[in-house]
C-alpha positions as CSV (number, residue, x, y, z in Angstrom):
1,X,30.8,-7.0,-41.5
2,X,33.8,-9.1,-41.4
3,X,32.1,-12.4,-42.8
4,X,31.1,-9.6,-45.7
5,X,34.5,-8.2,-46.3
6,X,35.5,-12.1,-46.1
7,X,33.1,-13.1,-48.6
8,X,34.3,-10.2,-51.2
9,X,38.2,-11.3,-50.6
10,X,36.7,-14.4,-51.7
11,X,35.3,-13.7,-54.4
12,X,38.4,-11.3,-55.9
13,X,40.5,-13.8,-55.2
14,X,39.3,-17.5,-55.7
15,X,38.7,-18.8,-59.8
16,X,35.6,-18.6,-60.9
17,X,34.7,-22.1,-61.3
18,X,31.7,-24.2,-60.8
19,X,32.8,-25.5,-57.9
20,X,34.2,-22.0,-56.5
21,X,31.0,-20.4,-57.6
22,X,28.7,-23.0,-55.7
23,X,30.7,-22.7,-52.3
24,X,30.7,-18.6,-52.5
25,X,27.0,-18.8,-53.2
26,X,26.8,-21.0,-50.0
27,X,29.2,-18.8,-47.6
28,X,27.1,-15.2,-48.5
29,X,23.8,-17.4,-47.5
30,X,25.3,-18.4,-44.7
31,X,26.4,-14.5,-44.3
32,X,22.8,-13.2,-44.9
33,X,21.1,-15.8,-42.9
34,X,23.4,-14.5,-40.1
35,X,22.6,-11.4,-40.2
36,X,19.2,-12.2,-40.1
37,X,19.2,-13.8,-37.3
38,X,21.0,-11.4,-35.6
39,X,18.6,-8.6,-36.9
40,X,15.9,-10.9,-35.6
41,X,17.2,-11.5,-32.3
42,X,17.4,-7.9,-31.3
43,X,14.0,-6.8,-32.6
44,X,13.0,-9.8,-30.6
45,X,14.4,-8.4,-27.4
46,X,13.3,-4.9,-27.8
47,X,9.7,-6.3,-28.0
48,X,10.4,-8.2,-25.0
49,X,11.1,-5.5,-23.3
50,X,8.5,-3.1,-24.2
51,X,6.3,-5.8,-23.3
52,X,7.6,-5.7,-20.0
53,X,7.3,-1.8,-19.6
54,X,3.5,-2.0,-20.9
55,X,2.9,-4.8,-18.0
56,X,4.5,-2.3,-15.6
57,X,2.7,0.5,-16.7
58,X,-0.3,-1.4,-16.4
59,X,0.2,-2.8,-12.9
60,X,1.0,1.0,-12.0
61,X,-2.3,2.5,-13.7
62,X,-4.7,-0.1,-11.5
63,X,-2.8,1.1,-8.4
64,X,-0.9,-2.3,-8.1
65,X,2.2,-0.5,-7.2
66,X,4.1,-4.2,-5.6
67,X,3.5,-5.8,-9.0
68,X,4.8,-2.9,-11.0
69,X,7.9,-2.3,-8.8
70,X,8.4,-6.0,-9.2
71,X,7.9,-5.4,-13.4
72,X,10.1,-2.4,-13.4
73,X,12.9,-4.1,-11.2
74,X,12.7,-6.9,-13.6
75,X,13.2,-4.9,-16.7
76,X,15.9,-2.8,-15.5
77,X,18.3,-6.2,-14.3
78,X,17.0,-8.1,-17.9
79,X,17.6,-4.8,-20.2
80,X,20.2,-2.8,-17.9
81,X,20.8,-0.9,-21.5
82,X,17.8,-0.8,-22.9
83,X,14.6,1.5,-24.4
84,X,12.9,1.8,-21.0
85,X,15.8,1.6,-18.5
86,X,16.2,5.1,-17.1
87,X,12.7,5.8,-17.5
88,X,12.1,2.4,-15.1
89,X,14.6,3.8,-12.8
90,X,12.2,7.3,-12.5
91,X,9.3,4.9,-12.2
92,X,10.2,2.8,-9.3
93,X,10.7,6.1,-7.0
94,X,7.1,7.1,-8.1
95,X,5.9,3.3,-7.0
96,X,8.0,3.5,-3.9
97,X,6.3,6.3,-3.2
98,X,2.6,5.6,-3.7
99,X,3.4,2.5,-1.8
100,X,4.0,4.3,1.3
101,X,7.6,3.2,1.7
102,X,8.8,6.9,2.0
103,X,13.2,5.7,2.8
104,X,13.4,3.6,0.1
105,X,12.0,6.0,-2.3
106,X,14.5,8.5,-1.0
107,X,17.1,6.1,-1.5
108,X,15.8,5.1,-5.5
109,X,15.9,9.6,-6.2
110,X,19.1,9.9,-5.1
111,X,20.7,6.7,-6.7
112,X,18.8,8.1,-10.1
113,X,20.3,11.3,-9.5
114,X,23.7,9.7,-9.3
115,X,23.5,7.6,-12.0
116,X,21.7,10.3,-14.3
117,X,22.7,13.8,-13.8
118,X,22.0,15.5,-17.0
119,X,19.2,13.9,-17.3
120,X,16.0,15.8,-18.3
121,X,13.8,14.9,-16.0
122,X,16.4,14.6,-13.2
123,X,14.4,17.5,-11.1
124,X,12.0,15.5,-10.8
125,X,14.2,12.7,-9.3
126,X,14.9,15.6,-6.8
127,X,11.7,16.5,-6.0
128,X,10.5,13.2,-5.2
129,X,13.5,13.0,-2.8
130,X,11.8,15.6,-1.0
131,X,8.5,14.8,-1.1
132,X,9.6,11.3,0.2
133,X,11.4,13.0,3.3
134,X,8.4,15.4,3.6
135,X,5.9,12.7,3.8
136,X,8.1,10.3,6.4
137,X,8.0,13.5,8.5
138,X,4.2,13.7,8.9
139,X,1.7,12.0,11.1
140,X,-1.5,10.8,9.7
141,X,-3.2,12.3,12.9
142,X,-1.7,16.0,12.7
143,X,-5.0,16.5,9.9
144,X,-6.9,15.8,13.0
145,X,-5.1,18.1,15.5
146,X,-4.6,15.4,17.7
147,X,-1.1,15.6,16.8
148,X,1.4,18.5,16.3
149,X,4.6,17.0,14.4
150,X,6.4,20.3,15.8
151,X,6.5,18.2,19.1
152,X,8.5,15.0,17.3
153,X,11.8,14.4,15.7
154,X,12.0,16.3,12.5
155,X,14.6,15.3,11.3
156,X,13.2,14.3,8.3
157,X,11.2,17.5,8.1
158,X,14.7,19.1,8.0
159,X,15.8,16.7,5.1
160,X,13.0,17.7,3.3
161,X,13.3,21.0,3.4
162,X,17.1,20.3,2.0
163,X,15.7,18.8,-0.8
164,X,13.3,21.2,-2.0
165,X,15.8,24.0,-1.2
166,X,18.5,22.1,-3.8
167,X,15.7,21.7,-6.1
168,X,14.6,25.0,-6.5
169,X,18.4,26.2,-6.6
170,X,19.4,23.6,-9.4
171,X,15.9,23.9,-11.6
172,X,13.7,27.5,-10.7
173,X,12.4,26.9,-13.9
174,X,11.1,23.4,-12.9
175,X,7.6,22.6,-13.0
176,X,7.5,21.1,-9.3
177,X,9.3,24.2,-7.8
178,X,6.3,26.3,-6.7
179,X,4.8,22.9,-5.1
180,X,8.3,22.9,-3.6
181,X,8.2,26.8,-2.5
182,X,4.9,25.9,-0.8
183,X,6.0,22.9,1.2
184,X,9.4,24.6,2.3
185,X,6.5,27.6,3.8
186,X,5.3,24.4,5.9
187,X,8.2,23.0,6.8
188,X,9.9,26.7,7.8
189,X,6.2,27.3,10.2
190,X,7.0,23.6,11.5
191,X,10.5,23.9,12.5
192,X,9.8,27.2,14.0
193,X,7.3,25.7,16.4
194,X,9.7,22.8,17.2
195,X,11.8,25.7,18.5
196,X,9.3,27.5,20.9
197,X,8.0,23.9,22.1
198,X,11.6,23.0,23.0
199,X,12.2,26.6,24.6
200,X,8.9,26.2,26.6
201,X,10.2,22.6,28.0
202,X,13.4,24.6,28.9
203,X,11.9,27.0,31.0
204,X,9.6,24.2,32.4
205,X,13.0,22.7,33.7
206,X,15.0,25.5,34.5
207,X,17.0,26.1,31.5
208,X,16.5,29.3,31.1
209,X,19.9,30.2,29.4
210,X,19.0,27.7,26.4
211,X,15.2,28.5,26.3
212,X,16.7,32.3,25.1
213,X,19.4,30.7,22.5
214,X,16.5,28.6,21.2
215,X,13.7,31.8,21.0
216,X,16.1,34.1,19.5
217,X,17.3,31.3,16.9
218,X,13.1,31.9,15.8
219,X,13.4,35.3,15.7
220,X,16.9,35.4,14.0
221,X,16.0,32.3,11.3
222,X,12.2,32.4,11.1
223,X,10.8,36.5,11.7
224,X,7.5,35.8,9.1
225,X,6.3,32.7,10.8
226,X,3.6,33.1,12.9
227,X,5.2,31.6,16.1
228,X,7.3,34.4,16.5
229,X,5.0,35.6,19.0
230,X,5.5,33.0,21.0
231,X,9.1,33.2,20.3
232,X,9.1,36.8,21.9
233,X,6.9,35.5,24.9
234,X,9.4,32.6,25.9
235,X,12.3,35.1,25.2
236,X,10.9,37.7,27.8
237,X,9.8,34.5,30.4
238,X,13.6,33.4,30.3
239,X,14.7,36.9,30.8
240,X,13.3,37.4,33.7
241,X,13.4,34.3,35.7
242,X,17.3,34.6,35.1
243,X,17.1,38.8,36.7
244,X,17.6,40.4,33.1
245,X,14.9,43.1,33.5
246,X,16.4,45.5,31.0
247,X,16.1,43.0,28.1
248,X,12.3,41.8,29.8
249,X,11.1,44.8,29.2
250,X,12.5,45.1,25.6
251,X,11.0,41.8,24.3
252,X,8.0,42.5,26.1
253,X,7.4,45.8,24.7
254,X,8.2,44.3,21.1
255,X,5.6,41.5,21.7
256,X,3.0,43.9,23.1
257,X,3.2,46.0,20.2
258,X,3.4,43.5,17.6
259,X,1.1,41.3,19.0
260,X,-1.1,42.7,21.3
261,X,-3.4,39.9,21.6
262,X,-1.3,37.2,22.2
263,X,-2.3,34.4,24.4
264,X,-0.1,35.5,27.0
265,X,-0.9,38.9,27.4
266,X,-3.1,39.8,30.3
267,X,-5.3,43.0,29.8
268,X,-3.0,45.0,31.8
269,X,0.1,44.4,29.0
270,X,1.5,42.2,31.5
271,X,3.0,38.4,30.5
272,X,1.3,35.2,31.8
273,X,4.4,33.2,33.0
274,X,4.8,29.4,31.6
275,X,6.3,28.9,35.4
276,X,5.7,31.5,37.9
277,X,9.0,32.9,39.4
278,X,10.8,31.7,42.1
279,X,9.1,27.8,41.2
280,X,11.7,25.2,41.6
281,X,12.3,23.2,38.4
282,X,11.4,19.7,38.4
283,X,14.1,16.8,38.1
284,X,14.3,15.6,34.2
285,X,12.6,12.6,35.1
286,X,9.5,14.5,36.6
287,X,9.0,16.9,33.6
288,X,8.5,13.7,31.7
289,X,5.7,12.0,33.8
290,X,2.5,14.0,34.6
291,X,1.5,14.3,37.7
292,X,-1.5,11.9,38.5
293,X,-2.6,13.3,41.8
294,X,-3.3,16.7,40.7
């Protein structure tokens, strides 16, 4: 533009002789061949970079997820502005993900989020943040029953369920909501047997006091998951090994009418203790090692 507006001062200004004629003719070539090149250079780039995304995609579509993160890294450093930047951004989480490395996918959603608030498909940014958490939390042998990840640190679980909560908050419209709603059902029934396995270790030890705070935290923050039975039975074991009859007999007439074939109901209506009373509690150190001679 200002070689142009240079070339018209020129030409309002200068004689118009041979000589003035010839050099103007050479200076606007010298304009248009610039913006030529110019023009050239950019369409070159943007099919540079498409090329790049198609590779990527590519990669992605045969399941070679290391080669397309690799692509997709690539693309975003070489065109940090360009056609298919955001959209590499969205795709990296997604081959994080298939690749198995569930914290670094975390980490890509939330640094898209960041960088991207508004845009439209930022839920599902926020849903893979989830789903990433979700899937660090599981153990490939709980399909098998061999393992209940109740019984481990959930504290991904617990981010997880975070995630999807702020999802379904921020976007109820959004198309990965009711998968969302679904998992957080999961997660709730999970947590809520995290709580009853930890109050059943108490009472194995003696902590009676805290095997109560963590039963009635189930019954307070989980009532529809089905381990609120057990909740109840734990509740009414801690009651009565610490002498509180009156509020025994409360929880144990809730579970016997709410559940009356619970596990740790006899036939008589009366509760099958987890440690019989008057049992001395085991050191901390001997609740963690079976015992081998019995």
């Amino acid at each position: 533009m200002i070689m142009r507006n240079l070339v018209q001062s020129l030409i309002s200004r200068v004689p118009f002789t041979k000589a003035s004629l010839l050099g103007i003719a050479c200076l606007s070539s010298f304009v248009l061949l610039s913006g030529c090149a110019k023009d050239r250079t950019a369409e070159d780039l943007a099919k540079a970079e498409r090329t790049l995304y198609i590779e990527a995609q590519d990669s992605l579509k045969g399941d070679n997820y290391i080669r397309g993160l690799e692509l997709l890294q690539t693309l975003e450093t070489k065109y940090p502005l360009g056609r298919f930047s955001e959209q590499a951004q969205l795709e990296q989480i997604y081959a994080q993900f298939q690749s198995q490395d569930y914290e670094t996918a975390r980490i890509a959603a939330e640094r898209f989020i960041r960088l991207n608030p508004r845009h439209q498909h930022v839920d599902y940014a926020y849903y893979m943040k989830g789903l990433s958490a979700y899937m660090a939390g599981r153990y490939m042998l709980e399909g098998m029953e061999l393992v209940d990840i109740s019984e481990r640190d959930l504290g991904s679980t617990r981010d997880a369920f975070t995630d999807f909560d702020t999802l379904i908050k921020r976007f109820p419209e959004s198309r990965y909501a009711t998968d969302a709603r679904q998992r957080m059902l999961f997660i709730r029934n999970v947590l809520a047997r995290n709580e009853v396995f930890i109050a059943k270790f108490y009472i194995q030890k003696g902590g009676y006091l805290a095997a109560i705070n963590r039963s009635r935290y189930v019954l307070e923050n989980y009532p529809t998951a089905p381990t609120t039975a057990d909740a109840l039975a734990t509740l009414t074991e801690a009651y009565l090994h610490l002498g509180m009859k009156d509020l025994a007999r409360e929880s144990l007439a809730l579970l016997k009418a709410q559940y009356p074939k619970h596990a740790q109901l006899t036939e008589k209506g009366e509760l099958k203790l987890i440690k019989p009373i008057g049992e001395k509690s085991k050191a901390p150190w001997e609740a963690l090692i079976p015992d081998l001679f019995s």
